[in-house]
N, C-alpha and C positions, 0 to 999 in steps of 0.2 A: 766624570768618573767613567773609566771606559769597563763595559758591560762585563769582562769577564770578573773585573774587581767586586762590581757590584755580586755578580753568582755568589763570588766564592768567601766573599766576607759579610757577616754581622751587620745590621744596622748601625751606623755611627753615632752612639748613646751622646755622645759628647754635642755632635751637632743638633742633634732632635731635641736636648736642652735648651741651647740654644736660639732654635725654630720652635719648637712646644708643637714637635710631630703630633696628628689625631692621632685617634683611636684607628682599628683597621677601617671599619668602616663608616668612618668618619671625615669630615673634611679640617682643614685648618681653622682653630678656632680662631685667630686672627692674622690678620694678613696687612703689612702695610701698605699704606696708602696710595697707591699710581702704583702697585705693585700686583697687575691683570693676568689671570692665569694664561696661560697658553697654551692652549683646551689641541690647536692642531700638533705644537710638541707632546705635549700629553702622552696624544692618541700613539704617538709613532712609538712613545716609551712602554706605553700598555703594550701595544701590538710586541712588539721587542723580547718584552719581558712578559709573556704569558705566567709563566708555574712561576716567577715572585707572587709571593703575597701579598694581595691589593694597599696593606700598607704600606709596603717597601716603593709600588707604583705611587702613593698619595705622595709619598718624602719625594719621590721625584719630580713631580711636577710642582712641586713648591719650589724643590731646586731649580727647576726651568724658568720658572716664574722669577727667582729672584737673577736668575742669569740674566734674564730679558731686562732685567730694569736696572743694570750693570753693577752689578755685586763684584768687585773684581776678586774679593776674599775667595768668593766661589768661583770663577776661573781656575785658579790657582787652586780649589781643590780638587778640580776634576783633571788634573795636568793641562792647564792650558801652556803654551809654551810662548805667548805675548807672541809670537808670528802673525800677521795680517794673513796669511795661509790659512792658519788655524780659527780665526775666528770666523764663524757661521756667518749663513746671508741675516739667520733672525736676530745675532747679536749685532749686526750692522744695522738695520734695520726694525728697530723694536715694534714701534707706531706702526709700522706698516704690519708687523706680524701682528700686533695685539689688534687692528681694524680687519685682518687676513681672518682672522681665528672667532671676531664676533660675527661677522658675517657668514663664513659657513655655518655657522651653529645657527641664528637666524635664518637659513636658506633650510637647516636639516629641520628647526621647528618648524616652518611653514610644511614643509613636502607632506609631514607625518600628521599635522593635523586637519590639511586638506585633504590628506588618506582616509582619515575619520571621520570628515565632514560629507564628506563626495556621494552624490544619488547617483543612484545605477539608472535613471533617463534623460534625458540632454532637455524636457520641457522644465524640468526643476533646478538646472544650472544656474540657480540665481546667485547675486551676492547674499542675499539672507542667510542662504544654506550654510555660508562657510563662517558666518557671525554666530554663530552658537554655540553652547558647551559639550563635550563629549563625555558622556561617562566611561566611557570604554577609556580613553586618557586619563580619567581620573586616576580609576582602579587601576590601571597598568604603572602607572605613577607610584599608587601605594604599595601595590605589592614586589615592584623593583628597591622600594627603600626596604621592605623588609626582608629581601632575601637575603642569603650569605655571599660574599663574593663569586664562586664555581658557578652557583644555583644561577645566581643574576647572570652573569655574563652568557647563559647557555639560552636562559629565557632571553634575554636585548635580541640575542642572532635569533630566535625561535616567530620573537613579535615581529620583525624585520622581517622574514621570510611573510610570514602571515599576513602581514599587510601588503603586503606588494602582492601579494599573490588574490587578496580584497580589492585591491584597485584594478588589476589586470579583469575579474570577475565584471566588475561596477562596471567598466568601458566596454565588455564584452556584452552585459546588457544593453548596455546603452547602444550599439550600434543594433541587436536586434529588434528594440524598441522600436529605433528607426526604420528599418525596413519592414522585417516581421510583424513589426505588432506585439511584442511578446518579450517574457525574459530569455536567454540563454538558458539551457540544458544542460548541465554539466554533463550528463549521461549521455544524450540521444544527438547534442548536435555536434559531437565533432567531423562527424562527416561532410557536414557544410561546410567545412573551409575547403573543400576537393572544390565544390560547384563553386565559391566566390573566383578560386585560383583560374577556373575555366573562364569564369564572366570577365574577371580582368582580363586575361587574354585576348579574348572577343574583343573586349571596348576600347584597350588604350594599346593592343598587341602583345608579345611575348616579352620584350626587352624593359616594358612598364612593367610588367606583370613580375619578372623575376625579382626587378628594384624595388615595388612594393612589398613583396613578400620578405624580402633580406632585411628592409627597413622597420618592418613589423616585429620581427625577431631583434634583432637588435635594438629597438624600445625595448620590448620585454625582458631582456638582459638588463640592460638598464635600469631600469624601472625597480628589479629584485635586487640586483647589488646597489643602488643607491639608498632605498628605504631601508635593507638591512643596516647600513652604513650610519644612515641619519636614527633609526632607531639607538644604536650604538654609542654615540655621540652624546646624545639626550641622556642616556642612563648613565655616562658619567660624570655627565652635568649635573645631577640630581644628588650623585655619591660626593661629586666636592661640594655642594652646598646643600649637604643634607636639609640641615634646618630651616634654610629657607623654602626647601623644597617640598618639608613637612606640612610650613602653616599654610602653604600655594596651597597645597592638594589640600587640606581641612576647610580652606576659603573655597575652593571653588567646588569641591562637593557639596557641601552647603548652600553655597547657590544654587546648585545643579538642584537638589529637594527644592527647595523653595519655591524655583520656577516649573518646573515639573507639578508640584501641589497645587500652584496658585494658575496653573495652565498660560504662563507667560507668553507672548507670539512678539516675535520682531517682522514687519512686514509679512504677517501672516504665515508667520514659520516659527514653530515653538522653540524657544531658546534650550530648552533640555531636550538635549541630543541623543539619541541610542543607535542613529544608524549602522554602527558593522555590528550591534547584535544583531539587531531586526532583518538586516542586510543574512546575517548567517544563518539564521535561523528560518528565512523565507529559501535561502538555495540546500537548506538541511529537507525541508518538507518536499521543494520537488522534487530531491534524490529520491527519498523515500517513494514519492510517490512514481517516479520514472521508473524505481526497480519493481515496484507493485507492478505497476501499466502490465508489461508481460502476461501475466497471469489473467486479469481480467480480462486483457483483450482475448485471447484465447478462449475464452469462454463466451465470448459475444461472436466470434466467428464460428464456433461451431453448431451454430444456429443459422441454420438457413434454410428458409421454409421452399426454395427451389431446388433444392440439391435432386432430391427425385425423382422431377420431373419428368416422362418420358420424353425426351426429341418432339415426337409428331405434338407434341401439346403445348412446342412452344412458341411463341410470337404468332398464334393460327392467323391474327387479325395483321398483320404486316406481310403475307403471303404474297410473294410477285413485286413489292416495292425495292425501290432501291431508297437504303435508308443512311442520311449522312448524320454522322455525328460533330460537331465544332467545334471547339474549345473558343474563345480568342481571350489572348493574354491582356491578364492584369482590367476586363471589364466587369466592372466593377457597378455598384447601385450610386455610388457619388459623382460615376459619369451621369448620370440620368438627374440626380434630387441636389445636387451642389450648383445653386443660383449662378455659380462663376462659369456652369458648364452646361447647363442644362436645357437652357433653348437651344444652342448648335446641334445640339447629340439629339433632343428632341425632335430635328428638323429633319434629322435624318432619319428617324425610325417613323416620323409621320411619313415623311416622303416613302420610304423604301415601301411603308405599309400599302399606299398606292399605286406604287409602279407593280407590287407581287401579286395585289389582287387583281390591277390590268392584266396580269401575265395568266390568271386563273387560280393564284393560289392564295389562301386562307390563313390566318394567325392568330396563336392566343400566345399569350405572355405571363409570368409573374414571377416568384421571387425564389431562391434557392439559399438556402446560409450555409458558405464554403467554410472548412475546419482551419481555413488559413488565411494568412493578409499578407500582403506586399510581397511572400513570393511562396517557394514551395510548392509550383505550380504542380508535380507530377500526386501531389497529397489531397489535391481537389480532384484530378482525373482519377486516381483512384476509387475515392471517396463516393464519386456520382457514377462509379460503373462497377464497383462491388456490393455495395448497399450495407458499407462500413464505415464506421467512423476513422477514417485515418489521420491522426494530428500529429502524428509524428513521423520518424524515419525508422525507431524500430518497428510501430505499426504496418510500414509500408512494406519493408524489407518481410516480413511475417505474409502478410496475406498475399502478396508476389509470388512467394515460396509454395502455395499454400494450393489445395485444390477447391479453392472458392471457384463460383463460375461467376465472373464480371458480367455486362450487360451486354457488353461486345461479343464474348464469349459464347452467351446463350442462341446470338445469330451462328454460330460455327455449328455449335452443339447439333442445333434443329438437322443441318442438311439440306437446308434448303435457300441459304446464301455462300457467297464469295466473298470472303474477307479483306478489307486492305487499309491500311495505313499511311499518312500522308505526316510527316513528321520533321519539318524544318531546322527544328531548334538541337535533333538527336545527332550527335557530332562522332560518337563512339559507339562498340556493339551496345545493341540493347535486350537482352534478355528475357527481360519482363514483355517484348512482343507476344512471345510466347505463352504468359497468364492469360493476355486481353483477347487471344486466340484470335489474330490474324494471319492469313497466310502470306499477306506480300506488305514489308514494311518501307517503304520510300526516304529515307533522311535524307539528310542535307549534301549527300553524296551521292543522291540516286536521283535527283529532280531532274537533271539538266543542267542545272544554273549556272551561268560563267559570270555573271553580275558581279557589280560592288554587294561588300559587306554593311549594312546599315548595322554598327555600333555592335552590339549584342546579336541583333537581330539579321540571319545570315540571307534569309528570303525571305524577298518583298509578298506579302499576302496574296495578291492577286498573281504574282507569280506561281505560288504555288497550286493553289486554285486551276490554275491553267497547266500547269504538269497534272493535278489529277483527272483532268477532263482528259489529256492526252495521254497517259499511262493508264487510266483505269477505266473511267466513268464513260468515256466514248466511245470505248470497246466493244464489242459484241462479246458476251459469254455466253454458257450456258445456262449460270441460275443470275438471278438480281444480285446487288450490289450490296453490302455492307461496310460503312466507312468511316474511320476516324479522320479528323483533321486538326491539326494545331495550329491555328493562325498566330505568327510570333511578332508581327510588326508592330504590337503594342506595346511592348517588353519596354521596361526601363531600360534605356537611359531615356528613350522618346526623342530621339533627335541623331542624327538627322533624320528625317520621316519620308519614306517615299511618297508618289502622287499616280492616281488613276491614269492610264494611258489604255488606249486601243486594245482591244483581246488579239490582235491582229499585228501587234506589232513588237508584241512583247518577244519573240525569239528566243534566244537563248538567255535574255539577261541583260546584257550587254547596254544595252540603252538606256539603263538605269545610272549607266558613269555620271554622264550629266547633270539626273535627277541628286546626286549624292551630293556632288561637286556644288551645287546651287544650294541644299541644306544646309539645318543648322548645326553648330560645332556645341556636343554635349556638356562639353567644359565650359562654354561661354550658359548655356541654359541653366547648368547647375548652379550657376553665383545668385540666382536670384528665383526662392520660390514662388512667385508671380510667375516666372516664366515658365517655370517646369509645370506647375498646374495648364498652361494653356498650348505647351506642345502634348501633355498628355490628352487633351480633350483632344488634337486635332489626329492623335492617332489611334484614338478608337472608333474618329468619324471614317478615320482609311481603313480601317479593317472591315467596320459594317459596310458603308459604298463596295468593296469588294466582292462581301458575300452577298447581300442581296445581288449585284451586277450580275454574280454566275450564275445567281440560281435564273435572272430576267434571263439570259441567254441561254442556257445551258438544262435547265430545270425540265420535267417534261410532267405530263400526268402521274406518273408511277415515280415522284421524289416524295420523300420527304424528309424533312431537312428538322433537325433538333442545335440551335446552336446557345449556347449559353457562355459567361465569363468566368474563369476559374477562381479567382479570388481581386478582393479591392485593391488599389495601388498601395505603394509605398504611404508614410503618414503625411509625409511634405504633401501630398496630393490633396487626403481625405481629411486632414486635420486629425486631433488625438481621438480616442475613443469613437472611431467609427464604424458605424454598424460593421457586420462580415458577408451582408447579403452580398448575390450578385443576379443579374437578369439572365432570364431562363424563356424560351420561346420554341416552340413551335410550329412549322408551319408545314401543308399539304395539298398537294392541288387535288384528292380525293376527299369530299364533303364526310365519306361512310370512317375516313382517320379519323377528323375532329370531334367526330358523334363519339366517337370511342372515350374520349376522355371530357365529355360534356359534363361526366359529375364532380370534376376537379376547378371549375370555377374561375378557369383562369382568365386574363383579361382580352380581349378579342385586340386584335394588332399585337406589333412587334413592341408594344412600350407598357410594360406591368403598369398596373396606376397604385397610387400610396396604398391601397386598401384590398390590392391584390393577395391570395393567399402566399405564406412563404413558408417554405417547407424545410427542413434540417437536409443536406443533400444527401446523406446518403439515405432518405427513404425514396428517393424517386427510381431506384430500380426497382423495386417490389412494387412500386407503384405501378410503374412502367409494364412491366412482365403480366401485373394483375388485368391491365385494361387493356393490353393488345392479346390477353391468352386466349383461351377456346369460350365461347358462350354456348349458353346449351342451344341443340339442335344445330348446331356447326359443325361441318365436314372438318376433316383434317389440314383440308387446304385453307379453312379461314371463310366457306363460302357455306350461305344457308343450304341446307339442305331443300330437296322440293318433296312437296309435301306427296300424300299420296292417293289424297283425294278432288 
């Protein structure tokens, strides 16, 4: 019957006798035998005919249905005109449309209730997860048979958008799981996708980096217009077979009570299911809690028991040193206490511990627990030089802004250091120099370096090291030294990893091509985490061989050198639930530093032991400030005064 016929005339009383049309929302109370709806004609007749009323939609697909199973009465009603032109691929081909038509429906129930099933961390991806009942299916079950046709159809597109936009969430955790440590922030982390955009770039170049992100987007298209789609499908599945679709849903609620009461588990995974409430309801509390955060933090920064303090009263006890600060990326307490890593890294912080007291210098060690895991590295450098809690990015973006004085800062403040920063990994302006109160800021465009790029990581450690000897630290000024540094050769992906060479022969860079060309290829490391756990050990042994090497050559009486890791690796590294410590050390070739902080307990050498203190990091700046400030009967310079008898 061509469409305008149907608009413009009456249901056909005479034929719907003859068929025994439902009710509106109703299905066929009987239907002959091999006589299979054709759920994909259906859909096209629904879509077609939106403002018919869902009755006149049900007569049609019985019509379709008996077209499929060659009614020729019903050709001839709808004008067929016996042309092989005229006759459809689906009346050529019945079997094939009625296996075309179970199958997508099959593909749309699986999508929608692996939608309901699906945990938001990749260590729960089991098969169990997806063998169990949804209540959330039940209920949406029920309450689609009781709506009106308008209602329903607005809800099916409403649960379709909603669930897709539930699995897009779940995946979104789940990769932060993976590297962070942590769920996704609906609030605070869409900025992170700028930094992923950049890391891709780094790692696999521009031309990967545009294709991933195109590919990313176009899943997520997908992803929404097919669950809407499969939701859709399903809800008028349920409309033609009401009544079976009744005692479904009253059977498997029933069950759903039963095993939920009786605490049922299949492979230790309880059979009553609630994930996308529990799933909505845990990303409803971070919101909540993400827009609170503001407020509070606010209120914890404006407490600061240094604000002040006059200049002359600050750092008196660091007076005349030249004091460096470290970072190195991604070291972590499981390089040091994970069996799989722990004598190599070991071997090197014994060794280094004696090559620096041959050299004349001193070390205590212990533990520091960073606000972050696997990355977020500038939320830990914050964190240990504000004496703030920074766990987030509007935290960070806040105290940036803000007139906190960092730890770096308090060196500026005094007047009586030169400031400078040594910054690898800074590819773009950076603003925030300007918080950490440095005067001269070095990135990755002011080293020198004409080298290969290692992966993410654009300079080799010891290269940098040796641009700061040569831009800064081997300079003649006229006050001491004050200094950040970011070692980045540890950074994920871990491969390929540079190697120790000559302080003498490093140049511009350049002779790193070969060291590159001879590493390992990050793509081939990733396929197997055995392997990535042990190119990671081998490039936190290159960054510390590094820093102790400058401090053996380079170091003098008046260093001292504070170098610690900003946060643990990725989970593939550290396994689930692993601590957030990371190793904090120390060291000075003046005895009268060390005394200074003799009431802090820390471990003597560069290797904290199990039983070392560990401290939340952002209390080591108050710590910091408290034990190198003024003690009574000290000059302004840091030096006792002489007595006067």
């Amino acid at each position: 019957m061509p469409h305008s016929t149907r608009l413009s005339q009456p249901p056909n009383t005479k034929k719907a006798t003859t068929t025994e049309a439902p009710p509106p929302d109703g299905p066929p109370e009987r239907v002959p035998d091999g006589a299979e709806v054709d759920e994909a004609a259906a859909d096209k007749s629904a879509v077609d005919e939106a403002d018919v009323d869902e009755s006149a939609a049900d007569e049609a697909a019985v019509d379709t249905t008996s077209e499929t199973s060659g009614s020729t009465g019903d050709d001839t009603a709808v004008g067929s005109t016996g042309d092989d032109a005229a006759v459809g691929w689906r009346d050529r081909n019945p079997a094939v449309a009625r296996a075309a038509g179970r199958t997508v429906t099959a593909l749309a129930a699986v999508l929608v209730l692996s939608a309901l099933l699906l945990p938001n961390q990749l260590t729960r991806l089991t098969p169990g997860e997806f063998l169990r009942i949804p209540v959330e299916g039940i209920f949406g079950a029920a309450l689609l048979l009781l709506l009106p046709p308008k209602a329903r159809r607005v809800a099916a597109v409403v649960a379709g958008v909603g669930l897709g936009l539930r699995t897009l969430l779940n995946c979104l955790d789940m990769g932060f799981y993976s590297v962070l440590a942590r769920p996704f922030d609906p609030v605070l982390d869409w900025i992170l996708f700028d930094d992923a955009e950049s890391f891709l770039k780094d790692s696999i170049g521009q031309a990967g980096a545009i294709g991933a992100v195109l590919g990313v987007v176009l899943l997520v298209l997908a992803l929404l217009v097919l669950m809407t789609l499969a939701v859709v499908r399903l809800t008028r599945l349920l409309v033609w077979h009401s009544a079976v679709a009744t005692r479904t849903t009253l059977v498997l609620g029933t069950a759903w009570i039963t095993c939920a009461a009786l605490g049922v588990q299949l492979a230790g995974v309880p059979v009553a299911a609630a994930n996308t409430a529990d799933l909505v309801q845990d990303s409803a509390e971070r919101l909540r809690a993400s827009l609170a955060d503001q407020q509070v933090f606010a209120k914890e920064a404006h407490v600061d028991a240094f604000r002040d303090t006059p200049p002359d009263q600050l750092l008196t006890g660091l007076r005349g040193k030249d004091v460096i600060f470290t970072f190195i990326e991604s070291y972590g307490r499981s390089a040091i206490a994970d069996p799989a890593m722990a004598s190599q890294v070991d071997e090197v912080l014994k060794d280094g511990t004696k090559r620096l007291r041959k050299a004349g210098f001193a070390s205590r060690s212990a533990w520091l627990t960073s606000p972050t895991a696997g990355g977020g590295s500038w939320l830990a450098h914050s964190t240990f030089m504000s004496g703030l809690w920074i766990k987030n990015q509007q935290r960070y973006r806040t105290v940036t802004s803000s007139d906190r004085m960092p730890l770096t800062d308090a060196f500026k403040r005094s007047g009586a250091w030169r400031t400078a920063g040594i910054m690898p990994g800074v590819t773009r302006s950076w603003p925030e120099g300007k918080f950490y109160g440095l005067d001269h800021v070095y990135d990755t465009h002011h080293l020198g370096y004409k080298g290969p790029q290692f992966s993410w990581s654009r300079v080799p450690d010891q290269y940098s090291l040796s641009a700061f000897e040569r831009l800064e630290h081997g300079k003649r000024h006229d006050k001491p030294l004050m200094s950040e540094i970011i070692l980045v050769s540890s950074h994920n992906p871990w491969a390929p990893i540079p190697k120790m060479i000559g302080w003498d022969e490093l140049g511009d860079g350049s002779v790193y091509d070969a060291i590159k060309k001879a590493g390992k290829d990050p793509k081939e490391v990733w396929k197997d985490p055995a392997q990535v756990r042990n190119e990671y050990r081998r490039a936190i042994q290159y960054s510390l061989h590094s820093l102790i090497s400058y401090m053996e050559k380079y170091g003098n009486k008046n260093t001292v050198l504070v170098f610690l890791g900003d946060h643990q690796p990725v989970p593939t590294v550290t396994g689930e639930n692993a601590s957030r410590d990371v190793p904090v050390a120390l060291v000075a070739h003046d005895p009268a530093v060390l005394d200074r902080v003799s009431g802090w307990n820390w471990q003597n050498g560069l290797k904290p032991g199990p039983k070392t203190p560990v401290w939340r990091m952002d209390t080591f700046r108050d710590r910091f400030l408290t034990a190198f400030g003024p003690r009574p009967g000290e000059t302004k310079g840091g030096t006792p005064e002489r007595s006067e008898h």
